[in-house]
C-alpha positions as a Markdown table, in Angstrom:
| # | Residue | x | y | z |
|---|---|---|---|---|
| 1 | Unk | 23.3 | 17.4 | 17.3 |
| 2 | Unk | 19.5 | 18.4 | 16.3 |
| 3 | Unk | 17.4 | 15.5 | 16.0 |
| 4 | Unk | 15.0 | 15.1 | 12.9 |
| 5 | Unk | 11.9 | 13.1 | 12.5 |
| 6 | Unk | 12.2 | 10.1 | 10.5 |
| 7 | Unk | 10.8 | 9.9 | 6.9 |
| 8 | Unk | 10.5 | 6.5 | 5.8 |
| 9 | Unk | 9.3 | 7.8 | 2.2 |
| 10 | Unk | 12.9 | 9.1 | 1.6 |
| 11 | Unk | 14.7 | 5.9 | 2.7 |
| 12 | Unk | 12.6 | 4.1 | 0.2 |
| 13 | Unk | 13.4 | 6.4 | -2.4 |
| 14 | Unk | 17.2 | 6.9 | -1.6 |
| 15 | Unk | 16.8 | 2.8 | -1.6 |
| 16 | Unk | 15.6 | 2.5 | -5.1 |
| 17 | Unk | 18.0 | 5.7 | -6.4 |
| 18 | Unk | 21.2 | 3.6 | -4.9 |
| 19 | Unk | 19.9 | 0.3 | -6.7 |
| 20 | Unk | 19.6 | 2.4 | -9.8 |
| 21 | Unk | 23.0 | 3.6 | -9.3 |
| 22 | Unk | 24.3 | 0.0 | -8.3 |
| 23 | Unk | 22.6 | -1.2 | -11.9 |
| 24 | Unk | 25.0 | 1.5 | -13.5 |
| 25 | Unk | 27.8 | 0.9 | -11.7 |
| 26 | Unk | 27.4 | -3.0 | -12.7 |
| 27 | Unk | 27.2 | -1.9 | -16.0 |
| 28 | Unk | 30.4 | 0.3 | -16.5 |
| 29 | Unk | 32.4 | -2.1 | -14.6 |
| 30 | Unk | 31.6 | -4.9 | -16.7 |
| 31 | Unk | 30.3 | -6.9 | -13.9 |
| 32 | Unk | 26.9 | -7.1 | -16.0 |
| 33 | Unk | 24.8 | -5.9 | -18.7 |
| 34 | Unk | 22.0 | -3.7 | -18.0 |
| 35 | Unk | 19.7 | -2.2 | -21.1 |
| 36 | Unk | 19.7 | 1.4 | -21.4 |
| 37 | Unk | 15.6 | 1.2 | -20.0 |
| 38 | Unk | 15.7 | -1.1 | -17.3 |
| 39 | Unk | 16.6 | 1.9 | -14.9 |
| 40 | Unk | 13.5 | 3.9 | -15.7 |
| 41 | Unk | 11.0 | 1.5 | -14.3 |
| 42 | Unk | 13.5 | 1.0 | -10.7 |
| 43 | Unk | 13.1 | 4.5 | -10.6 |
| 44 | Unk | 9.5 | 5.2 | -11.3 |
| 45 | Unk | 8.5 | 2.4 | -9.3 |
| 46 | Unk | 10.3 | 3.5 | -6.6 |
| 47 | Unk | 9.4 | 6.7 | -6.8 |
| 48 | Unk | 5.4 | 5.6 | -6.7 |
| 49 | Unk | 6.4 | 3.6 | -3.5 |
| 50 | Unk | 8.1 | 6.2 | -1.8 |
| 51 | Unk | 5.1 | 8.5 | -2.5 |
| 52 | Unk | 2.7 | 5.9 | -1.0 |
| 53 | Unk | 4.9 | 5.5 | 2.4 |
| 54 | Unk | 5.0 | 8.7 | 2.7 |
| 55 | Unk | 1.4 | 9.8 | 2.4 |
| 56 | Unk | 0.7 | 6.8 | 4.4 |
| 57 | Unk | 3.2 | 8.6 | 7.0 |
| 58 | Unk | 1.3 | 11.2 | 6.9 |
| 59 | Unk | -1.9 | 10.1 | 7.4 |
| 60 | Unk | -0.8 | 8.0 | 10.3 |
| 61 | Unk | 1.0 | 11.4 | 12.2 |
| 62 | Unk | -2.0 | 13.5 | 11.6 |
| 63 | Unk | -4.0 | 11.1 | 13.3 |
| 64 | Unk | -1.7 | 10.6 | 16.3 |
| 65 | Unk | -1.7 | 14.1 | 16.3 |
| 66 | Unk | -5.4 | 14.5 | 16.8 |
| 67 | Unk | -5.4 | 11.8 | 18.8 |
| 68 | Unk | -3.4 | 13.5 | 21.6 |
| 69 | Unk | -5.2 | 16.9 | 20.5 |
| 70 | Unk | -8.7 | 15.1 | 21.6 |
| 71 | Unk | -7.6 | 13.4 | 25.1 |
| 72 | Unk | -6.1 | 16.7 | 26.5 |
| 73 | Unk | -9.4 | 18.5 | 25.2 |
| 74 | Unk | -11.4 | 15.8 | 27.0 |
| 75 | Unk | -9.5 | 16.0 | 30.2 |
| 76 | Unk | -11.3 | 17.2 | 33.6 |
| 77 | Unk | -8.1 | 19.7 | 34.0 |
């Protein structure tokens, strides 16, 4: 099996899709009742979020990536 990398921005935005969903799902089973807009903002919120973690992910693997670049430059080998 091929391993991936993991992408914490997607698991925050599959999180808030599925609670979107779960809303819904509430709603057509009668469980609750959940206004027509209250989904938007779940989304778009989550959304933002998963766009911050995942630039922050970014960021943080291009600097452990030039991190490692700079030691093996700097090595007496």
């Amino acid at each position: 099996m091929l391993r991936h990398e993991f992408q914490p921005g997607r698991l925050v935005a599959g999180a808030f899709l599925t609670l979107a969903g779960v809303l819904y799902a509430g709603d057509a089973g009668g469980a609750w009742d959940t206004p027509w807009f209250a989904v938007f903002p779940v989304v778009a919120g989550g959304l933002c979020l998963a766009a911050a973690v995942g630039s922050v992910t970014g960021l943080i693997r291009r600097n452990r990536r030039s991190g490692d670049r700079e030691s093996h430059a700097k090595s007496p080998t």
